[in-house]
N, C-alpha and C positions, 0 to 999 in steps of 0.2 A: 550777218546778224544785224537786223537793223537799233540802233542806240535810242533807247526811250530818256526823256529827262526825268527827271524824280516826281514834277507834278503826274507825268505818265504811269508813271509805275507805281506810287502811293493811288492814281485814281483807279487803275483797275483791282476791282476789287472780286472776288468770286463771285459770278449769275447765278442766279437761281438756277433748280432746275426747271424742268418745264411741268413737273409732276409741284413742285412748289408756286409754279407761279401758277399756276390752275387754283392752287389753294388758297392762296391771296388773293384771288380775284373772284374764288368764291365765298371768303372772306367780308371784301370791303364791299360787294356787292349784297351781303346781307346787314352791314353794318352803316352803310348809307344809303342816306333819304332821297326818296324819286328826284326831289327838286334841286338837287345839284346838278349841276353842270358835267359836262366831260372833264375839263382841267382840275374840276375840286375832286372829282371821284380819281382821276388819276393821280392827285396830289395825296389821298386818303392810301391808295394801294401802295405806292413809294414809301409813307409813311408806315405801313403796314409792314411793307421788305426790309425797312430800317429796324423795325422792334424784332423780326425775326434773325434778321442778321446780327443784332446784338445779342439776342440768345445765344444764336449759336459759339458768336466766340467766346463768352461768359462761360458757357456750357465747356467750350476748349480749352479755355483757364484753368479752370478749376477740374477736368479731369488732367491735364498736363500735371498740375500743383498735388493731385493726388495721386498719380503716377510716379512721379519724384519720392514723396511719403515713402510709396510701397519700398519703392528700388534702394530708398535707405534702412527699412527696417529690413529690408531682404538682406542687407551686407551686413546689416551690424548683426543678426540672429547667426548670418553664416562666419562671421567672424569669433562672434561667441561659442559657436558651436567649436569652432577648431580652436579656439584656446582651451575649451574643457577638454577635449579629446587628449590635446599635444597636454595639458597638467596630469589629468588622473592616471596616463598611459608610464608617463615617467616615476613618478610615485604615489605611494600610496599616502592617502590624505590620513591625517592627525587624528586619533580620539581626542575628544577635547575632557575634559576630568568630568564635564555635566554628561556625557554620554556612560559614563563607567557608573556615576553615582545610582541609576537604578539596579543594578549587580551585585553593587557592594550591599544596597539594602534590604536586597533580597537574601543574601546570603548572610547576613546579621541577623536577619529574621528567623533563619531556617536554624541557627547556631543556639539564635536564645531559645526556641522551642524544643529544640533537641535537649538543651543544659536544663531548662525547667523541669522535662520529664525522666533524666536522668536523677535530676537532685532530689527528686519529692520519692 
């Protein structure tokens, strides 16, 4: 395996492909003027491959950076999930007194209509 130095291997960078560079060249071919040169129209297509090459790793950032997002809501919902499982499995959760009190009021209710028709 032949050994690159670091300017080697920072400067290759991914080519286009050839279905991309058709498109940059039908691109900067619509986007410049008869009267350039060869070197300025080639300088405009380069500059054209730079703005798409920056999409694309911008584009790769940022699905990366929301990739990450998912794979943490994905642990933390299956983590939550298996703590409610492993609590409610083990015991039965608390009436708390605010859940009784419509019961009790129903059943006051039903006490004093029954006592009012008794007493009259």
């Amino acid at each position: 395996m032949a050994k690159r130095s670091r300017a080697e291997k920072k400067g290759s960078k991914p080519k286009l492909s050839d279905e991309a560079k058709s498109k940059v060249q039908a691109i900067a071919n619509n986007v410049v003027p008869v009267g350039f040169s060869k070197q300025q129209r080639r300088e405009v297509q380069q500059a054209i491959e730079k703005g798409l090459d920056k999409i694309r790793t911008e584009t790769k950032i940022k699905n990366r950076e929301r990739d990450k997002k998912y794979k943490k809501l994905q642990q933390q919902l299956a983590n939550y999930d298996g703590n409610t499982d492993t609590d409610t499995g083990a015991a039965p959760p608390n009436k708390t007194p605010l859940a009784i009190l419509p019961w009790l009021l129903l059943a006051a209710t039903w006490l004093g209509i029954s006592a009012y028709f008794f007493l009259i």
